[in-house]
N, C-alpha and C positions, 0 to 999 in steps of 0.2 A: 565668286567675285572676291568674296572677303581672303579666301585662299589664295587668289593670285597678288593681293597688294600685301599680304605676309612675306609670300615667297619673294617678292620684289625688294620687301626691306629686307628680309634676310639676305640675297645677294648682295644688296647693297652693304652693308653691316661687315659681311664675308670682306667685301672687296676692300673695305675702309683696313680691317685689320691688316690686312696683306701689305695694304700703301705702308698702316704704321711700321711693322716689321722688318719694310725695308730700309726706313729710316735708320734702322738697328743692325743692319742685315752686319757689317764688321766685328759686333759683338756675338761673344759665345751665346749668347739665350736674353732673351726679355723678359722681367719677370712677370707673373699675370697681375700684380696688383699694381705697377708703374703703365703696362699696355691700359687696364681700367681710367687711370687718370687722364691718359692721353688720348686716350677714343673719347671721354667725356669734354675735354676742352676742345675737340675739333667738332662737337655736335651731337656726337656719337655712345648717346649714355647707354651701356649692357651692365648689368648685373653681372657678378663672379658664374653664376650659372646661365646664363645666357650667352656669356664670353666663353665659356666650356663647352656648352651643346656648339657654336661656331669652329671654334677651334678643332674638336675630337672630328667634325666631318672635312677641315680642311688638310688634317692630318690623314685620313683615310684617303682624301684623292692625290699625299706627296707632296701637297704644296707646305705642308710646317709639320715641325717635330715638336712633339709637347715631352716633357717633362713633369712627372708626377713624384708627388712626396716621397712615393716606394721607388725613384728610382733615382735619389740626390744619394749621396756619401754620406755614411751614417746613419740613415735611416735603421731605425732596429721597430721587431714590430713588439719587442719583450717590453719597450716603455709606452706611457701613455703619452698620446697627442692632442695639439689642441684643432687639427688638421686630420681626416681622412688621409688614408692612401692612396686614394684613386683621386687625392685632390691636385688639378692641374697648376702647377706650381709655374713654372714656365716654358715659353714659347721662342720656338725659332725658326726662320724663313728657311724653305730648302730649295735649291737650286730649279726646280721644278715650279714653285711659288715664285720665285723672280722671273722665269721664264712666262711664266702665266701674266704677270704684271706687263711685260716688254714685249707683249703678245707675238710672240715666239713658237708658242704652240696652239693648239685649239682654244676656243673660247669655251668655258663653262658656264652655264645657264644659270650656277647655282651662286657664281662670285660676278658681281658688277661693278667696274670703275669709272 
């Protein structure tokens, strides 16, 4: 029981980012700490790691492209950071993600709008 009203917020949660990112969908990328403020003012408060475990599984089914600290311009790994490498720095809608919104293709049990 408790496992299906988790899996529920998380689709929900899924779906909520997806809508933000379309709002953005003209810009090169969103960053994750502007996506955070803006899921919090629509209701939608996640944590940086919570925004990241969504994000890494919506990037695995195509619907958005993340961007990690090792893969901005300039990154070197010879200096120190105040940032991980594997930290999701930012987020972008992909054509598959807008399709998925404009229900265009199959519905996914794991994003809910």
């Amino acid at each position: 029981m408790m496992a299906d009203i988790e899996k529920a917020r998380w689709a929900q949660e899924r779906g909520s980012i997806l809508r933000t990112l379309k709002e953005d969908y003209v810009r090169e990328m969103t960053s994750i700490r502007s996506l955070i403020r803006v899921l919090d003012a629509q209701g939608v408060p996640l944590s940086h790691d919570e925004l990241s475990f969504h994000l890494r599984y919506l990037a695995d089914q195509g619907y958005v492209r993340i961007l990690r600290a090792r893969d901005l311009p300039g990154f070197r790994r010879d200096r120190p950071m105040d940032v991980s490498a594997e930290t999701i720095m930012f987020a972008k809608l992909e054509p598959r993600g807008l399709q998925l919104l404009d229900g265009l293709i199959a519905e996914d049990p794991s994003v809910a709008f």
